[in-house]
C-alpha distance (Angstrom), angle and dihedral (degrees) to the residues before:
residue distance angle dihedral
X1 . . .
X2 3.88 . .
X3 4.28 108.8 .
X4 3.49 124.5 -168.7
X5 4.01 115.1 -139.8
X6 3.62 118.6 -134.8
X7 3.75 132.6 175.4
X8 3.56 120.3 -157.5
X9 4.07 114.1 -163.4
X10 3.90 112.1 177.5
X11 3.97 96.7 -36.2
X12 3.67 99.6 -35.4
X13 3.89 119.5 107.1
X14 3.62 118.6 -151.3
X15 3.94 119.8 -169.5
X16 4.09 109.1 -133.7
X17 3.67 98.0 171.3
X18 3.52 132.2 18.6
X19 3.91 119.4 -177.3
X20 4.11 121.7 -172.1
X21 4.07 99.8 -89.2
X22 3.98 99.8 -162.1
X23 4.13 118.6 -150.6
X24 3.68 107.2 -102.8
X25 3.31 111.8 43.8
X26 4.07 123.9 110.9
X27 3.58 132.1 -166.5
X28 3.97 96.0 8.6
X29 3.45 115.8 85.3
X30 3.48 128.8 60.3
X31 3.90 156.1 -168.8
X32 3.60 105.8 -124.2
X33 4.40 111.6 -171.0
X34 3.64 138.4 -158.0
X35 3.60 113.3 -162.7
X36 3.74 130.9 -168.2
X37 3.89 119.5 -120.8
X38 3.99 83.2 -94.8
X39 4.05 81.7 79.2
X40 4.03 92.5 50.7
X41 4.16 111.7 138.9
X42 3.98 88.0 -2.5
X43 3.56 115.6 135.3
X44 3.62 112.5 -127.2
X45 3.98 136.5 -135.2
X46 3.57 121.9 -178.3
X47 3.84 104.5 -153.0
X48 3.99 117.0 -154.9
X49 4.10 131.2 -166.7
X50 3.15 153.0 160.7
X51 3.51 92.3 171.4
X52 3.47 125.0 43.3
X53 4.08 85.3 -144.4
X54 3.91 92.8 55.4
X55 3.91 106.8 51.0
X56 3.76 122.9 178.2
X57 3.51 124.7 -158.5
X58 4.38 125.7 -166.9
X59 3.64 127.4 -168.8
X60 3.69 104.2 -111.8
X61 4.00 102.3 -120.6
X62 4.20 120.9 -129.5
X63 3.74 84.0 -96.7
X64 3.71 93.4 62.6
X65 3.68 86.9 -113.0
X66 4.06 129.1 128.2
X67 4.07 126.5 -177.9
X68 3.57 121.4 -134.0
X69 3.20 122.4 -101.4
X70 3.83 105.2 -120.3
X71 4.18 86.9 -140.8
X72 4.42 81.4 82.3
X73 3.71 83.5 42.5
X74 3.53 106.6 48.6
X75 4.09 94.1 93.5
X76 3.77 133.3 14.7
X77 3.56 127.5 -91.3
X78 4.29 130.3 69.8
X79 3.87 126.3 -27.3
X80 4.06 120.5 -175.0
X81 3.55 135.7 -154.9
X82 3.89 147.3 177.4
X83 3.81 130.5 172.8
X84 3.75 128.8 -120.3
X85 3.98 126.9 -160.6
X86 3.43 129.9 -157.7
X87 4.22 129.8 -167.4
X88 3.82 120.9 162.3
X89 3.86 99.8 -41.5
X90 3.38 99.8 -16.9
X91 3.79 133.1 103.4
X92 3.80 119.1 179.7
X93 4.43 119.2 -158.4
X94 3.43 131.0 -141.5
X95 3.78 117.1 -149.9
């Protein structure tokens, strides 16, 4: 399993670890987060694209970790992400 290290200060993500993620593969690599205390009690979606018109969005898990979806995977080239949080009415960005 090949996981990509992000860390997320404020609304700024900053890649700490980036592993070769090879087109193909489904249900074994991964987006793994660590979030500042601005994050605290959010709930957390990991959005995925390759295409703005074809957004997928993953339940961040309780290790701060979310598997991507093997739509971005399916061919080779670029995929982007973010993360969104939600608690009560509020919904915090990433970049």
């Amino acid at each position: 399993m090949s996981i990509i290290n992000i860390k997320c200060i404020d609304q700024t993500l900053t890649i700490t670890n980036a592993p070769l993620i090879a087109s193909g593969d489904i249900q074994t690599d991964s987006v793994k987060f660590e979030f500042c205390p601005l994050w605290d009690r959010y709930v957390k979606t990991a959005i995925f694209y390759r295409d703005e018109s074809e957004v997928y969005g993953v339940l961040v898990d309780e290790n701060s970790e979310a598997i991507i979806p093997k739509e971005v995977l399916q061919s080779e080239g670029c995929f982007y992400f973010g993360v969104h949080g939600v608690l009560d009415s509020k919904v915090r960005t990433s970049q």
